[in-house]
C-alpha positions as CSV (number, residue, x, y, z in Angstrom):
1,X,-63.7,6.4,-12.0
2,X,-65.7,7.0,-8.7
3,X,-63.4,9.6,-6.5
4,X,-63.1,6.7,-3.9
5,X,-60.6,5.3,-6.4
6,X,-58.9,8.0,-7.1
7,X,-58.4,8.9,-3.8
8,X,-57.1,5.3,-3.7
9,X,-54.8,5.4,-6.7
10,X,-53.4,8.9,-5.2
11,X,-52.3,6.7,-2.2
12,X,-51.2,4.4,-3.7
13,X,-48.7,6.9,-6.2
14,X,-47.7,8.6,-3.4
15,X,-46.6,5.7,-1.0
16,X,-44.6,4.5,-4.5
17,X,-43.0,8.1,-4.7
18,X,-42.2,8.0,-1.0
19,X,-40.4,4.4,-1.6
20,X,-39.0,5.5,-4.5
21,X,-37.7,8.5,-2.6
22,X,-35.7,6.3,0.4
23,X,-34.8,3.8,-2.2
24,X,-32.6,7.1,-4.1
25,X,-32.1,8.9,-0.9
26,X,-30.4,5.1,-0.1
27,X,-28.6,5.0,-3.5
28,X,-27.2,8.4,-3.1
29,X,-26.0,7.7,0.7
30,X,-24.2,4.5,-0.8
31,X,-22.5,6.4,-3.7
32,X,-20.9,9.1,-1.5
33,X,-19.6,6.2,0.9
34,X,-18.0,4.6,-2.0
35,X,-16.8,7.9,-3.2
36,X,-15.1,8.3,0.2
37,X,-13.5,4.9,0.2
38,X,-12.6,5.8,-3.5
39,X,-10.8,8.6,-2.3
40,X,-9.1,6.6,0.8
41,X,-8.1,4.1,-1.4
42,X,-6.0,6.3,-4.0
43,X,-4.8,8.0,-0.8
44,X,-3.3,4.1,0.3
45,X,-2.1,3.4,-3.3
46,X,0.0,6.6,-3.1
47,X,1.3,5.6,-0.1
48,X,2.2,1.9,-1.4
49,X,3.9,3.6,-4.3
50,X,6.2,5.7,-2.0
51,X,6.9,2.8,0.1
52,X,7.8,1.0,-2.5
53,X,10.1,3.5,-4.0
54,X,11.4,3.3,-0.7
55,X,12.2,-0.3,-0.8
56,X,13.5,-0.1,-4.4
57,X,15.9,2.2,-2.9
58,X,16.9,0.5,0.4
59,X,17.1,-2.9,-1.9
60,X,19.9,-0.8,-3.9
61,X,21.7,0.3,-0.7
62,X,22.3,-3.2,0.6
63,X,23.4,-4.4,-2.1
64,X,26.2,-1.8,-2.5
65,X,26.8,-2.6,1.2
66,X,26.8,-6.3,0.6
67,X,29.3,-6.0,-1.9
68,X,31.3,-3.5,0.2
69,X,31.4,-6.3,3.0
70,X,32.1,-9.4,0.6
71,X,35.3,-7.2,-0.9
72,X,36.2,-6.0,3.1
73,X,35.9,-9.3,3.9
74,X,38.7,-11.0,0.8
75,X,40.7,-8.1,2.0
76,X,40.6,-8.9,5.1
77,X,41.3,-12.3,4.7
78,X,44.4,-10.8,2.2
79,X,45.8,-9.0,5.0
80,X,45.2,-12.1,7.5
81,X,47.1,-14.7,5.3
82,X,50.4,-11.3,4.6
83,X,50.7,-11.4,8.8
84,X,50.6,-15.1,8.9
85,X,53.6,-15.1,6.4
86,X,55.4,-12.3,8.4
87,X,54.8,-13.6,11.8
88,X,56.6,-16.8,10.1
89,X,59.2,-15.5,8.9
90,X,60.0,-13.7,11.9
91,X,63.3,-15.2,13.7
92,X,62.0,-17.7,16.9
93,X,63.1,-16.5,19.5
């Protein structure tokens, strides 16, 4: 091999170990942008796990208080049909 090649074949390894240099300097930038959003992410599914704790709990909360105002409103409707019956019963006058 004539030192013309070789001088060729050393450009030609070292323009393949610069690309291959960018193409991992690439990979690596990807991988720590994707380790960032893997962080964000389990940041946002914490978040969606309190909120829906939350929820669960606010869910419970009206119910009671549904069933708090269905048994207000039967009273309610008790006490309107007793004043109905008094206020009949009461002489004319």
């Amino acid at each position: 091999m004539t030192r013309a090649e070789i001088d060729a074949l050393t450009r030609r390894v070292d323009a393949h170990d610069e690309t291959l240099r960018a193409v991992a300097d690439t990979v690596l930038d990807i991988k720590d942008v994707a380790d960032e959003h893997t962080g964000t992410l389990g940041g946002h599914s914490a978040t969606l796990a309190e909120h829906t704790a939350t929820l669960a709990e606010q869910t419970a909360t009206l119910a009671e208080h549904s069933e708090l105002h269905r048994q207000h409103a039967a009273t309610l409707a008790e006490h309107t049909e007793l004043l109905h019956e008094i206020l009949r019963r009461l002489p004319s006058s």
